[in-house]
Structure formats: structure tokens, C-alpha cells
N, C-alpha and C positions, 0 to 999 in steps of 0.2 A: 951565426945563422939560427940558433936556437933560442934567441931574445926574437929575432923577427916570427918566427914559427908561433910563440909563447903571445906574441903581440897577436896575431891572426885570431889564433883560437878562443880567445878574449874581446874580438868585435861584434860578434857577435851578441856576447851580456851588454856590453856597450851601447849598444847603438839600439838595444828589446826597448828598454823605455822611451824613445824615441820613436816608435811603431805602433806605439798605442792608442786607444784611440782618441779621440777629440774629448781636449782637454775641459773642465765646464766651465761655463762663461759669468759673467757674473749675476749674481739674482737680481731677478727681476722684481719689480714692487706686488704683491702680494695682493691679489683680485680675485673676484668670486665671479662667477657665470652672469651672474646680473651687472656686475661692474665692466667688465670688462671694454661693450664700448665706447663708454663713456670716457677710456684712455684716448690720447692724445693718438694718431698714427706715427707709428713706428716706437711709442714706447716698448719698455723690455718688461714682460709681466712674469709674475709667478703664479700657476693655478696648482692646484688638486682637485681628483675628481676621477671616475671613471670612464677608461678609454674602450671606445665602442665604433665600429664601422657604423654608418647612420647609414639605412637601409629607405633610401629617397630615389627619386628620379635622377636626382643632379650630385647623387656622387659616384664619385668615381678619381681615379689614377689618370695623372697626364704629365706631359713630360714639357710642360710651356719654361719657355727662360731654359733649359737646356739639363735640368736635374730634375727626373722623374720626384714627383711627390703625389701622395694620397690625400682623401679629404676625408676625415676622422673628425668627431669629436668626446668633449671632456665632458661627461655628464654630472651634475652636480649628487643625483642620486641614484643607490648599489640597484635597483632595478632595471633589470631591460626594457627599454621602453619598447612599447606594440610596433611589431611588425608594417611595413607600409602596405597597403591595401587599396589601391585606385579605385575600384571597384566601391567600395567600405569605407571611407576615410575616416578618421578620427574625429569625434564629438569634443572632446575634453580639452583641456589645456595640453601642448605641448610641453613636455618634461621639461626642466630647464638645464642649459648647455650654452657649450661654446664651439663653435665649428677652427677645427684644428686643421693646418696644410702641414703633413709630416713626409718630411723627406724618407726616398725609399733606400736602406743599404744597409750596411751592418754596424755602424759606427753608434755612439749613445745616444737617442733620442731621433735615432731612426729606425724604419719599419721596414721586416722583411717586404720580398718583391710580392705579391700577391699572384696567384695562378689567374688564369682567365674563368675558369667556376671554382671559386672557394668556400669554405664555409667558415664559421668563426674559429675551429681549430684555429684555424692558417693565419689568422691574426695575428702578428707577434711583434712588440716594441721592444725594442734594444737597449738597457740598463745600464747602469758604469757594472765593471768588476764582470762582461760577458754574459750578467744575467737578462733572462727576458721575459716576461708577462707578456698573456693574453689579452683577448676580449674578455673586457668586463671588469680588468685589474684596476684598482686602486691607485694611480702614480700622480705625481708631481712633471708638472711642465714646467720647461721654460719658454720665453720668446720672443717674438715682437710683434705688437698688434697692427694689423692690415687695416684701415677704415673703409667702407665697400661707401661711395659716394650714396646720398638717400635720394628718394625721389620728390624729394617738397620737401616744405617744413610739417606734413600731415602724416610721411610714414618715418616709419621708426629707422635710427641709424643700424647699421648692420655691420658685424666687425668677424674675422677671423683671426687667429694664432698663430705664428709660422713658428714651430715649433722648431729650438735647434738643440735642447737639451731635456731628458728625462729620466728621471730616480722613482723607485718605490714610494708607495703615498704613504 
């Protein structure tokens, strides 16, 4: 009875690596914010860049296809870009970026749940090794590129990330 007792209290170390979280996928090919949609749809990319909730009309958290995800993205530079302002809008060039779809949960390379009023504290993406960075941090994505159909051959293609993995930049 005491080999089966001695087996029990040992499944637990057993089965810990097994619980962990989502293993990383393989890298993706290595792109910049201006490359990005020029990839193929569905290639697997690799970005760095700074991750920031894009503060627009048209973002936001939804639960389409049946796993909540946010619409985040990877700024290519350490500055917050200006505030949206309807009222005020923006003269200058748009900062340049790449619009992210990150899944929401605790696992790597996903994003806590966001409250219904948050602010950037409450931003928080999920690292290997249980770490997490904010808004504004420095990381490495991975994932596969979305092609958003264009409207002619006059406007520009328009592409997002579905981000399934994220590391420190």
C-alpha cells in the first residue's frame, strides 16, 4: 500500500509540467510595421515594438468566433502616440504600427480581461515564466497575419496580427 501512497503524492510533480502554459509556436519571419501587410494572409510573423491599447473609435474587446479577444497594437516607436480627440483630430502623420487581435486570458501572449472603465494600469500581457508588462512595454510578438480585403486598387491593403505568442523585447 505504501508504493501506491508514494505513487499519489508524486502526481502531482508529474503531471506540474503538463499544466503549464501554452508551449511557444514556432517564429515567425521577422517584420517591421511597414512590412507587415505586404505578408501573405495567414503567414506566421515576428514583430517588436511597443504594446499600447490604440485609444480610436473602433477599438475595442469582442468575443466573435467564440474566444474573447482585444484589438491592441505594436507601435513601432517608445512614445505614446496623442490621445484621440474627435472634436481636434490629428494634423500630422499617424505614428507607425501594426493593429494586434490578442486574445484575452492568462496564458503567454495573452491579455488580462479588461474592466468595463480602465485605464492603462489595467493593461497587462502575459510573458512565458508568469511575467507580465504593461502599456507601453517593449515585447516581441508572435502570429499570423489577417489580410482585411482593400477597397480598389486606390486604397492601401490593410492587415492585422493575431497574436498567439509574447516575450520581452
Amino acid at each position: 500500500m505504501r508504493p501506491f501512497a508514494a505513487s499519489l503524492a508524486l502526481l502531482p510533480l508529474l503531471l506540474a509540467p503538463l499544466s503549464c502554459s501554452k508551449s511557444q509556436p514556432p517564429a515567425g519571419k521577422v517584420v517591421t510595421a511597414e512590412q507587415v501587410c505586404k505578408e501573405t494572409d495567414g503567414a506566421r510573423v515576428r514583430m517588436t515594438g511597443y504594446f499600447r491599447y490604440p485609444r480610436g473609435m473602433l477599438s475595442f474587446c469582442s468575443n466573435y468566433g467564440g474566444h474573447k479577444t482585444c484589438d491592441m497594437a505594436l507601435y513601432a516607436a517608445p512614445e505614446p502616440p496623442p490621445d484621440f480627440d474627435v472634436m481636434h483630430p490629428q494634423t500630422g502623420p499617424e505614428p507607425v504600427s501594426t493593429k494586434l487581435s490578442v486574445p484575452v486570458g492568462g496564458d503567454t501572449g495573452e491579455m488580462g480581461e479588461l474592466p468595463e472603465k480602465f485605464s492603462a494600469a489595467d493593461v497587462k500581457l502575459h510573458l512565458p515564466q508568469s511575467q507580465t508588462v504593461g502599456e507601453g512595454a517593449k515585447v516581441t510578438v508572435d502570429g499570423k497575419v489577417a489580410i482585411v480585403p482593400s477597397g480598389g486598387p486606390t486604397v492601401p491593403q490593410s492587415c492585422y496580427v493575431n497574436v498567439d505568442w509574447a516575450a520581452g523585447g
